[in-house]
C-alpha positions in Angstrom: -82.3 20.0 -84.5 -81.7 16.3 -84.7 -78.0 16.8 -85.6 -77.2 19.5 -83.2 -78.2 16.8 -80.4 -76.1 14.1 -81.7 -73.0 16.4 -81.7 -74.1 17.4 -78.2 -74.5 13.7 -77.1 -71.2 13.1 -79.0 -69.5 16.2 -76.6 -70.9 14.4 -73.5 -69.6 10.9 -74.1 -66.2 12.9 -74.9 -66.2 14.2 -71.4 -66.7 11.0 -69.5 -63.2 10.1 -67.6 -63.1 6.1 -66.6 -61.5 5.5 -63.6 -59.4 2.7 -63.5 -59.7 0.4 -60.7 -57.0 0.6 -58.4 -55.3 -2.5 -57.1 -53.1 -1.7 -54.3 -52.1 -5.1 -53.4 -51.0 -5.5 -57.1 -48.2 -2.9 -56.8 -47.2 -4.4 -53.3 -47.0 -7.7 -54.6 -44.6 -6.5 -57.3 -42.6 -4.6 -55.0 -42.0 -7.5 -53.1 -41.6 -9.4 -55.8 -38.5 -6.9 -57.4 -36.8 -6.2 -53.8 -36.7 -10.6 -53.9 -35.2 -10.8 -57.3 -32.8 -7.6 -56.7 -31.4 -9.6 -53.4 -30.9 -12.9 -55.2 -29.1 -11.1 -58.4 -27.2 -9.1 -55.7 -25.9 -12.0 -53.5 -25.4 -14.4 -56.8 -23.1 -11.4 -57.8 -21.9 -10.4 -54.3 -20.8 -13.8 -53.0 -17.5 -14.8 -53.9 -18.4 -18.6 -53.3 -20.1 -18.6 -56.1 -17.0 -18.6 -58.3 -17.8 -17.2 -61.4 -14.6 -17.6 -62.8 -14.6 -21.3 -62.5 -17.9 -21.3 -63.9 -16.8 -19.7 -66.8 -13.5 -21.3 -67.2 -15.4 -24.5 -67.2 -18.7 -23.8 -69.3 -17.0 -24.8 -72.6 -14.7 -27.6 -71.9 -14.4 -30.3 -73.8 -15.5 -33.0 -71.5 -18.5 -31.0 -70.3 -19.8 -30.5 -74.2 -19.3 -34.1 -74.8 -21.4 -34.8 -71.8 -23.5 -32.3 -73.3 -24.1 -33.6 -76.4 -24.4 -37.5 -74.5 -27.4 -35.9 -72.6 -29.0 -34.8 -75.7 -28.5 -38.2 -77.3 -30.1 -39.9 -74.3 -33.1 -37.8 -74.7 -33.5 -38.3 -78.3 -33.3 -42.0 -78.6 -35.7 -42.2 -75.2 -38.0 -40.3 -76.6 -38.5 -42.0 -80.3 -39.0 -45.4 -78.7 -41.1 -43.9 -75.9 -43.1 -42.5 -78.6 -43.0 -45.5 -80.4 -43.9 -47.7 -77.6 -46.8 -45.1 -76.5 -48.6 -45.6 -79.5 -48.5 -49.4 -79.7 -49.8 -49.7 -76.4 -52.0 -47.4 -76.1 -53.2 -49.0 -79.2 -53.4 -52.1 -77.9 -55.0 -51.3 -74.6 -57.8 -50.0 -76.6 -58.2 -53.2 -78.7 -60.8 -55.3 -77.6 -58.6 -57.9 -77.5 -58.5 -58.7 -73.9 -54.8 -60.2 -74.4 -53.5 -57.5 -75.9 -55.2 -54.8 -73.7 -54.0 -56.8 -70.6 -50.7 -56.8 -71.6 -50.6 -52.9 -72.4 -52.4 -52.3 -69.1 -49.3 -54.5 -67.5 -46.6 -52.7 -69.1 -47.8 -49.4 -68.3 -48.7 -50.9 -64.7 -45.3 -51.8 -63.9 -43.0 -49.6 -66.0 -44.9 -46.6 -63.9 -45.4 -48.4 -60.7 -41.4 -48.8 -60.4 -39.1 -45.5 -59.9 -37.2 -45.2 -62.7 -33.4 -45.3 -61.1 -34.3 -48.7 -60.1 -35.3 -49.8 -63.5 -31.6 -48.8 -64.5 -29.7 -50.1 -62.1 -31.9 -53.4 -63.1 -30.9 -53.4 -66.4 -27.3 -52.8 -65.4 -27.3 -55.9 -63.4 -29.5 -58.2 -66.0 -26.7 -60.7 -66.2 -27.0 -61.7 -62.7 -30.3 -62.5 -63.9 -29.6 -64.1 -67.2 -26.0 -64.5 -68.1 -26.9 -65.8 -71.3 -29.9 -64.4 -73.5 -31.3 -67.3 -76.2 -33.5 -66.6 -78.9 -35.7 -69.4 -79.9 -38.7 -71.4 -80.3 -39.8 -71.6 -76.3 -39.1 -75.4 -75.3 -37.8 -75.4 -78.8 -34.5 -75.1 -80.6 -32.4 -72.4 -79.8 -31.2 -70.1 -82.6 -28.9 -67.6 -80.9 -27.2 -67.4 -77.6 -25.9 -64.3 -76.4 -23.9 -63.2 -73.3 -25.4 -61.1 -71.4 -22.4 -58.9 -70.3 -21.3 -58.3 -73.4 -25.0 -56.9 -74.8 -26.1 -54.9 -72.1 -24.2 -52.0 -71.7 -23.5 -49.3 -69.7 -24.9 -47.2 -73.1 -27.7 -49.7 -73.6 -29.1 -50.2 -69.9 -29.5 -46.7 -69.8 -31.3 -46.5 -73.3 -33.5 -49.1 -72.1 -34.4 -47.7 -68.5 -35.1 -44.4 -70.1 -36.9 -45.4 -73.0 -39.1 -48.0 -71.3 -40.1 -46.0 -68.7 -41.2 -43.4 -71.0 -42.8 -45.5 -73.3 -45.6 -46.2 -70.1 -46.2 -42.4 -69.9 -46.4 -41.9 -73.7 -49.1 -44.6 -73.5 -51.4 -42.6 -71.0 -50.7 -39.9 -73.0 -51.7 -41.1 -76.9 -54.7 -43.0 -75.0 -56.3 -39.9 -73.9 -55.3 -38.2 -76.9 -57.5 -40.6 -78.8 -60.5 -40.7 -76.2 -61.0 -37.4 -77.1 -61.9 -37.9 -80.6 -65.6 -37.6 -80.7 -66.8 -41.8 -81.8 -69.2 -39.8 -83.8 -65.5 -39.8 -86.3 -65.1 -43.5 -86.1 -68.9 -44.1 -87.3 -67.9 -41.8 -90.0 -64.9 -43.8 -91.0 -66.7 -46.7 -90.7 -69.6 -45.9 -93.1 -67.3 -44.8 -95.5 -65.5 -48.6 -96.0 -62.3 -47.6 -93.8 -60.8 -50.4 -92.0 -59.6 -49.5 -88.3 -56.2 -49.4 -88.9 -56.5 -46.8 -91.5 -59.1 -44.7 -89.5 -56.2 -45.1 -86.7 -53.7 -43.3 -89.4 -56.5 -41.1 -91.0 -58.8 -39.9 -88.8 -57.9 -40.4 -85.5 -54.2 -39.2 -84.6 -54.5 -36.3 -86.6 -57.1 -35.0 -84.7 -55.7 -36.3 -81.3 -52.0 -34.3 -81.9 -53.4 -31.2 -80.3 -54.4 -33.2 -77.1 -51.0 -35.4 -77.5 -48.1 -32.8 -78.3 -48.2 -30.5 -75.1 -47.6 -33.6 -72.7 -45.6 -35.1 -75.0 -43.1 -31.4 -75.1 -43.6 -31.7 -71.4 -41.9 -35.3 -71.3 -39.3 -34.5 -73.6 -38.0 -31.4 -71.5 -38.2 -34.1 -68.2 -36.7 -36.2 -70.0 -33.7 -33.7 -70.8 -33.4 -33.3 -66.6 -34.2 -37.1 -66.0 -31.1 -38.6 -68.1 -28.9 -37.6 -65.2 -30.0 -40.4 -63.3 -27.9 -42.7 -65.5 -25.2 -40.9 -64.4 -25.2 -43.8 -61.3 -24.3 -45.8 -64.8 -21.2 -44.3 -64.9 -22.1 -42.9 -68.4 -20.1 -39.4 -69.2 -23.6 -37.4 -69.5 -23.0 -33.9 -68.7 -24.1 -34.5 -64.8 -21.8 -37.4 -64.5 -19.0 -35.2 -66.4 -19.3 -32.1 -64.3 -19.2 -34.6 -61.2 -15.6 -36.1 -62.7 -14.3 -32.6 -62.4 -15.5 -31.0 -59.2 -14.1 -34.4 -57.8 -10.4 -33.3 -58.7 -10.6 -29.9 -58.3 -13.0 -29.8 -55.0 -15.1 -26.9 -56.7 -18.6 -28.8 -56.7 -20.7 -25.3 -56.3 -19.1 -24.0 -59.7 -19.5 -27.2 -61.2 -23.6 -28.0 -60.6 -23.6 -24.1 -62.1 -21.9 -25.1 -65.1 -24.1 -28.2 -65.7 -27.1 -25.9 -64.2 -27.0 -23.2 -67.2 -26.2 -25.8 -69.7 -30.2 -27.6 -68.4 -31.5 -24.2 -68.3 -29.9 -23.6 -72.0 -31.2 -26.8 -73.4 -34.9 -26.5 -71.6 -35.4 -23.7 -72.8 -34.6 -24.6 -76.7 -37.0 -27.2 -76.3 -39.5 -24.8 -74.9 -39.6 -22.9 -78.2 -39.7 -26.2 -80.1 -42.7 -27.0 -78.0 -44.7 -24.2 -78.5 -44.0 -23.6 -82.5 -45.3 -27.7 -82.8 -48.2 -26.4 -80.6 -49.4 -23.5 -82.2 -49.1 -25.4 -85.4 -51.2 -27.8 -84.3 -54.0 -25.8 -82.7 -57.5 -25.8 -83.9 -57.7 -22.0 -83.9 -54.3 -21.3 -85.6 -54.1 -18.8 -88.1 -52.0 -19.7 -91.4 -52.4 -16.1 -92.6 -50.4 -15.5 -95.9 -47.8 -17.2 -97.1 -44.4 -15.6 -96.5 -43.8 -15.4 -100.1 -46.8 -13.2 -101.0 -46.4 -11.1 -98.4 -43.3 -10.0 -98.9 -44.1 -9.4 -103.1 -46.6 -7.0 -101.7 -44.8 -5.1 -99.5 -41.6 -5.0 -102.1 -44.1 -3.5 -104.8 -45.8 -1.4 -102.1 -42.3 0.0 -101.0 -41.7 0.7 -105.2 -44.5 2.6 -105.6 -44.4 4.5 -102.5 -40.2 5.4 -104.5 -41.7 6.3 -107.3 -43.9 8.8 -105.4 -41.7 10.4 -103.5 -39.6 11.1 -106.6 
């Protein structure tokens, strides 16, 4: 009797239908959303201002690869001294060293307070400032006089500007990456005989990455976009490059579309970059099996599953 009314209760939860909830304004919004993107891919095909043959003609030319490759140069070498800066200041504004922690609040108060074209045309123009640079004792002997013109170039002002200003932002960054290590890990490390530097190296970055590498991806892609501005430099980057040509040939629409889907190309490289490092670095990641073993198994699952069928 039992069974016979679980197989009947069983029957009536078979023949319950949920109803979805309907969401009209869902479907409208996508409507609207599809009619928008079918006008813009219409009139981007449509328009013959657009010149796609220029673009095309133009998308692998030399001088627009090697301004290209100048971009991604730019970015790299800002970014490993920003990073490298970030860390020693934000570093030192956490020491409770008032010096040192003034000076890091400083830096980062000026290199952020200041836009960053400015800062590059500043380093351009340090000679005015200092036509010779001197390395010495202060009011001391002098070991090494250098001119001024002759170090800071075009290639270098723009290395500095970029790297400088993103050394301030990396700062922010690593500091708030480390706040957020629970201090109950520092008493830890202390207890156990560590000295600070090595619960800096040991305990606390580690654990900080997962706060620090998503900004940090962030920065690197803006820094990608942002090395255009040393195109006011005169520096061949691919902004400065595409400019050279479109002021020859008058074609300045195909041109910024050229250098456009070479950003896109490159942003969205670094994208994927960003979020492998991400998910490699997050607390709930899964490392599942190693590839390796996996792929044993399914090769001796796949024999035997031959050998079965034969």
């Amino acid at each position: 009797m039992a069974t016979g009314t679980a197989r009947q209760g069983l029957r009536s939860d078979a023949d319950i239908k949920a109803i979805p909830v309907r969401r009209p304004w869902r479907w409208v919004a996508t409507a609207l959303v599809l009619i928008l993107l079918a006008l813009l891919l219409t009139s981007m095909v449509t328009n013959p201002r657009y010149r796609w043959e220029i673009v095309a003609r133009y998308l692998l030319d030399g001088s627009v690869l090697n301004g290209l490759l100048l971009t991604l140069e730019f970015t790299a070498i800002a970014m490993v001294i920003g990073i490298a800066l970030g860390v020693l200041f934000a570093v030192m504004r956490g020491s409770s060293n008032r010096v040192l922690a003034w000076t890091a609040g400083g830096y980062i108060w000026f290199f952020r307070g200041t836009p960053l074209l400015v800062q590059l045309i500043f380093w351009f123009n340090l000679s005015a400032l200092y036509p010779t640079i001197e390395l010495g004792v202060p009011f001391g002997p002098t070991f090494a006089t250098l001119d001024a013109n002759t170090l800071i170039t075009p290639f270098i002002a723009g290395v500095l500007g970029l790297a400088l200003n993103e050394g301030a932002y990396m700062a922010e960054i690593v500091r708030a990456g480390i706040v957020s290590v629970p201090k109950g890990q520092l008493e830890a490390a202390s207890s156990l005989g560590m000295s600070k530097s090595m619960t800096m190296r040991k305990i606390v970055l580690p654990q900080a990455m997962r706060v620090i590498i998503p900004p940090t991806g962030n920065n690197a892609i803006a820094m990608l976009k942002t090395s255009s501005l040393i195109s006011v430099l005169a520096i061949p980057e691919l902004l400065y490059s595409v400019q050279i040509i479109y002021g020859r040939n008058f074609q300045t629409i195909p041109l910024l579309l050229v250098a456009s889907i070479w950003y896109l190309l490159a942003t969205s490289i670094l994208t994927a970059v960003q979020t492998r490092i991400e998910r490699h670095f997050s607390p709930d990641r899964d490392p599942g099996e190693p590839y390796g073993v996996r792929l044993r198994r399914n090769l001796t699952s796949r024999r035997a599953h031959v050998k079965e069928e034969r």
